[in-house]
C-alpha positions in Angstrom: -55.3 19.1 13.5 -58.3 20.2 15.9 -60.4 23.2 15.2 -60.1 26.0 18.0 -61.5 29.2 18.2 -58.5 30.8 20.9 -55.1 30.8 20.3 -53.0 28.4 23.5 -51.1 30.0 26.4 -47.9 28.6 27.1 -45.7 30.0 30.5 -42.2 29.9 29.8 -41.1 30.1 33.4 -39.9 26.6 33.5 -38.1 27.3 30.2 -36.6 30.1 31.7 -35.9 29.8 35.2 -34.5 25.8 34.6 -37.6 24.2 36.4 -39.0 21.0 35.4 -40.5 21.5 31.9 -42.5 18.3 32.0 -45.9 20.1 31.7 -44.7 22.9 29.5 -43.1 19.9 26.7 -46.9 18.2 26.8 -48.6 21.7 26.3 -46.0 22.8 23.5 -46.8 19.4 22.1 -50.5 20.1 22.1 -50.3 23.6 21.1 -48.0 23.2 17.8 -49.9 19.5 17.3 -53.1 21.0 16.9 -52.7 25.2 16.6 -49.5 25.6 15.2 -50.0 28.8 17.1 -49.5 30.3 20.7 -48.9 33.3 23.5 -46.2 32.6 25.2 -45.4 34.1 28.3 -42.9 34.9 31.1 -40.6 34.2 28.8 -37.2 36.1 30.1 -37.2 39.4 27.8 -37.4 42.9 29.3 -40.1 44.8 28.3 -38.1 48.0 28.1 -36.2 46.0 25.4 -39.4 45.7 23.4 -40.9 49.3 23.7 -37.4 50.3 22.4 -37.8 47.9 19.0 -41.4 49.5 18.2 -39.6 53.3 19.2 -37.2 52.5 16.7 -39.6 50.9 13.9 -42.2 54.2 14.3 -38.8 56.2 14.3 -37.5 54.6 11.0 -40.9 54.6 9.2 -41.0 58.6 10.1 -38.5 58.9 7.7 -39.0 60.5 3.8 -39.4 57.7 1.1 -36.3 59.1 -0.2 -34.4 58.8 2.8 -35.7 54.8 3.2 -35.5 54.2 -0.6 -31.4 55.0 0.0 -31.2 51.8 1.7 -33.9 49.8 -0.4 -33.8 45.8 0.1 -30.8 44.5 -2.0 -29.9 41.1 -2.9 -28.9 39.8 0.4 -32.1 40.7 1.8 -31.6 43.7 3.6 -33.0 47.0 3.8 -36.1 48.8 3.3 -38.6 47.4 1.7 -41.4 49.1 0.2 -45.4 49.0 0.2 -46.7 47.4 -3.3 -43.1 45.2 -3.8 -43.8 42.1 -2.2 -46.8 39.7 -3.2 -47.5 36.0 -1.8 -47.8 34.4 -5.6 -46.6 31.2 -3.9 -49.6 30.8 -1.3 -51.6 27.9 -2.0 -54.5 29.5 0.5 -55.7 32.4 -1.6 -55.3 34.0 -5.1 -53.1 36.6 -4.5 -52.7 39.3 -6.9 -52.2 42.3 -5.1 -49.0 43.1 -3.1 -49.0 43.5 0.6 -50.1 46.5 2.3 -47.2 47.0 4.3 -43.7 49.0 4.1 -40.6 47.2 6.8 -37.0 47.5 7.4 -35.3 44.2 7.5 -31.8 43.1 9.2 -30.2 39.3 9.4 -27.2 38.1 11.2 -24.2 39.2 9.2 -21.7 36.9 9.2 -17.6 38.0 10.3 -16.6 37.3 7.5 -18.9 38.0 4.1 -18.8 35.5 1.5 -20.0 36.2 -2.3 -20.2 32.5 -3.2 -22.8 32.0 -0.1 -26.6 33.1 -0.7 -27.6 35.8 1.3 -24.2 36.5 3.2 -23.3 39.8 3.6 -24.1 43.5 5.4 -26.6 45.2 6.9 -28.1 48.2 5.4 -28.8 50.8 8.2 -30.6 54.1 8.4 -28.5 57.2 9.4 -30.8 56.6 12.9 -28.7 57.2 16.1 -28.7 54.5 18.5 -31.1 52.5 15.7 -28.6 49.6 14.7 -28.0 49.0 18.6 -31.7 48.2 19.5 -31.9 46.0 16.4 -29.3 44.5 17.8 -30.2 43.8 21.3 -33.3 43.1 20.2 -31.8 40.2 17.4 -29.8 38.8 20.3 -32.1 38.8 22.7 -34.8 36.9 20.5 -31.8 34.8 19.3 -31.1 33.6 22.8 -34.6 32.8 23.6 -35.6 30.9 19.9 -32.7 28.6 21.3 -34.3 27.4 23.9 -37.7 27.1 22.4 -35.9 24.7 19.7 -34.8 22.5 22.3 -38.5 22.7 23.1 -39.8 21.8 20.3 -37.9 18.7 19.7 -38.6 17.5 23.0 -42.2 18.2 22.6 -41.7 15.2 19.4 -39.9 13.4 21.6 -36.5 13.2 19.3 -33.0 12.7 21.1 -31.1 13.3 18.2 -30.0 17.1 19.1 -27.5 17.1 16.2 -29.8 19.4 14.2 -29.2 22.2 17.0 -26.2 22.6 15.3 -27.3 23.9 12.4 -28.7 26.5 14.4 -25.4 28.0 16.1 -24.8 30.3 13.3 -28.9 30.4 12.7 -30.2 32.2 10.0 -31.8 35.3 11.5 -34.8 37.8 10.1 -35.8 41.1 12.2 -38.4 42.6 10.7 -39.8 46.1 11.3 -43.5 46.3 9.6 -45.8 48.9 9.5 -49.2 48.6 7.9 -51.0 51.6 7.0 -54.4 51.9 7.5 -56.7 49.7 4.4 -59.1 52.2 2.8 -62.7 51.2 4.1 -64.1 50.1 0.6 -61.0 48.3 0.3 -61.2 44.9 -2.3 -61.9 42.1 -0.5 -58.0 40.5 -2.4 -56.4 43.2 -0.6 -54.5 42.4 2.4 -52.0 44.1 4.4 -50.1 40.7 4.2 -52.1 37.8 2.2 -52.7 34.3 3.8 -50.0 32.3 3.9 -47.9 30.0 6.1 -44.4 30.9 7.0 -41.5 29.3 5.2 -38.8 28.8 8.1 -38.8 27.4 11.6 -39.9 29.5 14.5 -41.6 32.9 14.4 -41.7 35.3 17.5 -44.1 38.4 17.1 -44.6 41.2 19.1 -47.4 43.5 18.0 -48.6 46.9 19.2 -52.5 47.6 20.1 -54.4 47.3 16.9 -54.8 44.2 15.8 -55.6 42.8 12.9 -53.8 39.5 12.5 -55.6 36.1 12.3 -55.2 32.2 12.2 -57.3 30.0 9.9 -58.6 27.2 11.5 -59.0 23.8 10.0 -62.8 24.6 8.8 -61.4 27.8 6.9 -62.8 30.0 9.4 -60.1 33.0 10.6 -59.4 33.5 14.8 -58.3 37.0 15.6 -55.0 37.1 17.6 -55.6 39.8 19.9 -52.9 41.7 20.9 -50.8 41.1 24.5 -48.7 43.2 26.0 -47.1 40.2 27.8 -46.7 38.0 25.3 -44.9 37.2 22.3 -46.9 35.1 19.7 -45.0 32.1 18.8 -45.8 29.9 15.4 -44.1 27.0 13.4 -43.3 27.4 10.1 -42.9 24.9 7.2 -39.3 23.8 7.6 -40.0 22.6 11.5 -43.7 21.1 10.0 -40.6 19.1 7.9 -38.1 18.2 10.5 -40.9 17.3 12.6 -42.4 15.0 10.0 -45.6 17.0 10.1 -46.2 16.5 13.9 -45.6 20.4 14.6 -47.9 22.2 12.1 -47.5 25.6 9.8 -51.0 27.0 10.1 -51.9 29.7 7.5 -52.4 33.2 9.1 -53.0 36.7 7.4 -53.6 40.7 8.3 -56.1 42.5 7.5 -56.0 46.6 9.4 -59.4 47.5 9.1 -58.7 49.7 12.4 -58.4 52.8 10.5 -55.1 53.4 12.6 -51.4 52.5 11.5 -50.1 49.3 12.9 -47.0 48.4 13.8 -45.6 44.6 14.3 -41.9 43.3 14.7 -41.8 39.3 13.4 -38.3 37.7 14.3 -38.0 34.8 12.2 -35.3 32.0 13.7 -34.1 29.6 11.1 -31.0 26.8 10.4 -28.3 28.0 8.3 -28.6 29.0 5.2 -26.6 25.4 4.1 -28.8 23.2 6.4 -30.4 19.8 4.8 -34.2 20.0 5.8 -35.4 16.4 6.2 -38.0 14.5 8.9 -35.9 13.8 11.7 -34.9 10.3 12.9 -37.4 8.6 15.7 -40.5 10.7 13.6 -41.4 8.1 11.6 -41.6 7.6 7.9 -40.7 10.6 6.3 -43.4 12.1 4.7 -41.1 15.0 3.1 -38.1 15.0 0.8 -34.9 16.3 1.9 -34.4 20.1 0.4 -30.9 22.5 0.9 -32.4 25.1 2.8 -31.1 27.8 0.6 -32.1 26.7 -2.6 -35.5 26.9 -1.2 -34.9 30.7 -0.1 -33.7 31.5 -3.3 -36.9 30.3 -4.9 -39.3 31.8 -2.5 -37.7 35.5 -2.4 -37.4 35.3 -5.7 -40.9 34.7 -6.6 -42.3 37.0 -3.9 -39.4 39.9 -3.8 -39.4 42.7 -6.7 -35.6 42.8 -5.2 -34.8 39.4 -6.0 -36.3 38.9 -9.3 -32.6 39.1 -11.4 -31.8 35.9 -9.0 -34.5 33.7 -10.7 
């Protein structure tokens, strides 16, 4: 891993337009090789789409606490979840012991038919919003369809053939998340964080954020890169499960927020994943494995429940 100081642009347009991706494999390569982070552009989804997601987020976090706490984050993951209820006690980048300063509403792909016996199957919890569960929607599919193609991508950019391990992403498990970050107090502890450093747990991550600002990358010498917003772009990172299929040749690289703006701040992460039943492993033609196979879900179960007041009854 390199230092940098600026986060990589990628242009989706051979991605999305079915060009010749030659160039665009090499620079994802380089990118998640050395960054782990990037912009990436012209990549196929309307903008209208997108104002709507951050209309609906500032609609839903206009609502009473009472009226969000109705639909508070339940077992399967779902809901509302409040400021001061989540806390990053797993990150091995900081000593975290505050919770996040943040509040979100949180949707996943429900599956047709919800099974008790399977971890985190079951329904959405929805705010009496009109037209709010539809953007979600559009929005989850739309992201859906283009985390697809940047999976394809990505193994490319490792050079594996093996494309059985698309399959465990055609019923993918799928996190929209609607965060809003309120405005840190000025003296605010230098521990307090509107989310703590840490590295995310699944595969892909695409972010859209509004204006403000605020999130940053650590770079291999500990120093933090801002990420400044782009209206264009969406700001893709790997996560720790793809660092493992990959065999650590796609990197998880820690990042954090911190809203010192004095305004609120608004982001919507959408976090593409395998299914929930999904064997993580190195993938064959990456060399040695330097990782242990894990189920997928066990390792959810451990995470949420160490991090989630809502999932604490699971541990």
């Amino acid at each position: 891993m390199a230092e940098f100081t600026e986060i990589p642009v990628l242009d989706l347009a051979p991605l999305t337009n079915g060009g010749d991706k030659t160039q665009l494999t090499i620079d994802f390569a380089n990118a998640y090789g050395n960054t782990g982070f990037g912009y990436i552009i012209n990549h196929g989804v309307d903008p209208k789409l997108r104002k709507s997601i951050f209309a609906a987020s500032k609609q839903f976090h206009t609502l009473s606490e009472a009226q969000k706490q109705a639909i508070a984050l339940d077992k399967n993951h779902r809901g509302y979840i409040a400021i001061n209820t989540s806390t990053d006690v797993n990150s091995d980048l900081a000593d975290v012991t505050k919770p996040n300063q943040s509040k979100s509403f949180m949707m996943m792909r429900e599956d047709e038919f919800a099974r008790s016996d399977v971890y985190l199957s079951g329904p959405n919890q929805w705010p009496a919003l009109k037209g709010f569960q539809d953007v979600c929607e559009a929005y989850a599919e739309a992201m859906t369809e283009l985390a697809h193609k940047l999976m394809r991508l990505a193994l490319d950019a490792i050079d594996v053939r093996e494309q059985g391990i698309l399959e465990a992403f055609d019923t993918p498990t799928i996190w929209l998340r609607l965060l809003h970050y309120p405005p840190q107090p000025p003296q605010a502890a230098e521990d307090l964080y509107g989310s703590a450093p840490h590295k995310d747990f699944g595969c892909l991550t695409l972010l859209a954020q509004d204006d403000v600002g605020g999130l940053q990358v650590q770079t291999p010498a500990g120093k933090w890169v801002d990420v400044p917003p782009r209206e264009d772009a969406f700001i893709l990172n790997v996560g720790d499960m793809l660092h493992r299929m990959s065999n650590g040749k796609l990197l998880s690289t820690p990042h954090r927020v911190i809203n010192t703006s004095g305004r609120e701040r608004y982001s919507v992460p959408f976090f593409f994943d395998p299914n929930i039943s999904t064997i993580v492993a190195p993938l064959p033609g990456t060399g040695a494995p330097k990782f242990d196979p894990l189920n997928f879900g066990d390792f959810l179960r451990a995470e949420l429940g160490a991090s989630y007041d809502a999932h604490q009854a699971d541990q």
